[in-house]
Structures are given as C-alpha cells and as structure tokens.
N, C-alpha and C positions, 0 to 999 in steps of 0.2 A: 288305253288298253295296257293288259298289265303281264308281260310272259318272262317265265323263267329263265335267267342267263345264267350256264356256268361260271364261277369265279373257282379258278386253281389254288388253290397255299398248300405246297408239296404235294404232297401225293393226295390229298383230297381234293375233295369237287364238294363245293357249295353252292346248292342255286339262291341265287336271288332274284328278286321280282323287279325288273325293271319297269321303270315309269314312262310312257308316252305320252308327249305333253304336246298338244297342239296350241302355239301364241296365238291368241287373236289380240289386235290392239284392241286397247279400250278406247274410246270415241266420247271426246270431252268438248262440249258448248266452251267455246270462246268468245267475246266480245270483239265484234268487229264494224271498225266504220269503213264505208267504201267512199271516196270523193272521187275516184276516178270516172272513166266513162264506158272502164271495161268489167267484164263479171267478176264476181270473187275467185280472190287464189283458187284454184281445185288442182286433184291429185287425176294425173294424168290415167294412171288403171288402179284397178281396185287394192293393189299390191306397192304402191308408189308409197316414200317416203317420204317425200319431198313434196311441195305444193307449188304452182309456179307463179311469178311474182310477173307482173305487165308491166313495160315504161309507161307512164302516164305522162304524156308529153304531149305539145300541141304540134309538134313541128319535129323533124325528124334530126338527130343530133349526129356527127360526125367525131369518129375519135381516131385520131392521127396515129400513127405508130406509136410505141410507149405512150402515149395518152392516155390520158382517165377522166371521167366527168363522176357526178356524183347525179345519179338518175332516180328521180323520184317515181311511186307508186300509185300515190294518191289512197295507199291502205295507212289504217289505223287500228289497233289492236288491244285488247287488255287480257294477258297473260293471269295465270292464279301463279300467287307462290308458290317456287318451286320447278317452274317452267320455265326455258329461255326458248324465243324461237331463232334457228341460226341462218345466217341469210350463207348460200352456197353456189358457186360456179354451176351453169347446167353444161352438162358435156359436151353436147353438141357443137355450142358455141365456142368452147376451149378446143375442140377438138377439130373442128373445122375453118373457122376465124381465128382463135390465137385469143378469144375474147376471157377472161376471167374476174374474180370477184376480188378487189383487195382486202386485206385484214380476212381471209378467206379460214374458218368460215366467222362471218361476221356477227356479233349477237345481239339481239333483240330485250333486254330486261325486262321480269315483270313488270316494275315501276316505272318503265318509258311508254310514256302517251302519242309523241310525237308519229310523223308522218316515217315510214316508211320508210328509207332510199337505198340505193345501191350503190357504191362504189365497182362504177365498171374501168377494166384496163386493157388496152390493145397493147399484146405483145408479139403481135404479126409486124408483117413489112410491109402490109398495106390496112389505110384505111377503111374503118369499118361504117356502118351508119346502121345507128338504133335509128327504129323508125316505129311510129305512135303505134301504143298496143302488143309489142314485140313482145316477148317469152325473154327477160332478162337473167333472171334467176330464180332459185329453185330456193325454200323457205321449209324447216324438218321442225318441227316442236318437240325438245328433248328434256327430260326430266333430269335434274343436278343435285349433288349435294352439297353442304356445305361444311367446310374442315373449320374444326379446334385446332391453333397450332399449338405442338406440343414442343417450347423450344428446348434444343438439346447441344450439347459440344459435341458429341458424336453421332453419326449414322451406324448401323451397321452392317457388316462388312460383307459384299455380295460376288459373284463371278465374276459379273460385270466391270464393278467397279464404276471408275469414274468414265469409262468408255464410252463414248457419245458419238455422232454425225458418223454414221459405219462403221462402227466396232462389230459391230456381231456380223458382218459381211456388207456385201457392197453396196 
C-alpha cells in the first residue's frame, strides 16, 4: 500500500509516496539426512527463526558446573552457496539452567557434510542433565556475503574511533 507522507525542506511540504512492504521469508528445499530417532528440526510457530536441534543420545548426559560435552544430533545437512546455518543458545535453557551454546553462535558451512553437534556449557552452580531427545539448541539459516579485502595503511576517520567494549555507553 502506497500513501502520501509529508516531507518539510523549509517552508515547503512535499508529499511522497511511501512504500509498505510486507517480508515474507522465502522457503528454500534443503538437503537433509535425519539418523536420529527424533523428527526433523521444525520451527516452533509459524513466525520462529530458529529451528530446534534434539540431543540424539542413547542415555542421558550430565554436565557438571562450568562443564561442557560436545552433544550430537544425529542431523545432516547440505546448505546452497551462500548459506551458513548458525547453531544458537535456546533461551529457556540459558535462562533457567545457566545452559548455553559455546563458540555461540556456532556455524554450520555450505561445504560441511558432517553430523551436526552442539557444544553445550553449564554455567550454573548446579548440575544439569541432557536427557535423549531434549530441545538443545535452536539452528537460523542466514544468507552471508563475502569481502574483497581492500588492503590500506589508513582507515578513515570516524566518531567512534578506536572505541571498543562500551565506548558508546555501558
């Protein structure tokens, strides 16, 4: 839909026609091998970014405080150039257990065939336990580019600057 917005430059009024742009994602076939014993990744509502990944484990694993296992899926996947999919913390888990994803978020390359896994971490004070089939993590397919580096002896020169880890507030 397309309606007139005033835009001011001094004492005049210019309408222009703004653009209303409804995104729908585009919905793209992936190759997918499942060895697990649980259903395929799926997107929790029709609106979810994320897809959620199951431990594919036979027996139930135990992660100590600061611990970490590296927890397989039992998925396999073939990505198009162009695509990474990212493995991500699901909230719940970080937000109620202390559970998170290392190397977060973690990436998936077109050209990796391999299985699946998860680098999970307990940073609670108590012991956690993945148990077979669990909701480990949440998996986003995002489109990347790729940089030419243009190498140079100078940057140039911005507000910011060299300001890093809370320069621009806290």
């Amino acid at each position: 839909m397309v309606s007139p917005t005033p835009l001011v430059l001094g004492i005049f009024s210019v309408f222009l026609p703004v653009l209303e742009v409804n995104i729908k994602s585009i919905m793209m076939k992936v190759k997918i091998v499942n060895k697990s014993a649980w259903h395929l990744p799926s997107y929790a509502t029709e609106k979810s970014a994320g897809m959620d990944l199951k431990a594919d484990i036979s027996a139930p694993v135990s992660l100590a405080p600061l611990g970490r296992a590296v927890i397989p899926t039992g998925i396999f996947i073939a990505l198009p150039e162009g695509l990474e999919a990212q493995i991500r913390p699901r909230s719940g888990l970080a937000a109620k257990h202390g559970i998170s994803v290392l190397n977060s978020p973690g990436t998936i390359d077109a050209d990796y065939r391999g299985e699946i896994k998860v680098i999970l971490v307990n940073i609670s004070d108590e012991t956690f336990v993945v148990n077979p089939g669990e909701r480990i993590a949440q998996m986003v397919v995002a489109r990347y580019e790729k940089v030419e580096w243009d190498e140079s002896v100078a940057l140039d020169v911005t507000e910011r600057g060299e300001g890093g880890f809370g320069s621009t507030g806290r």
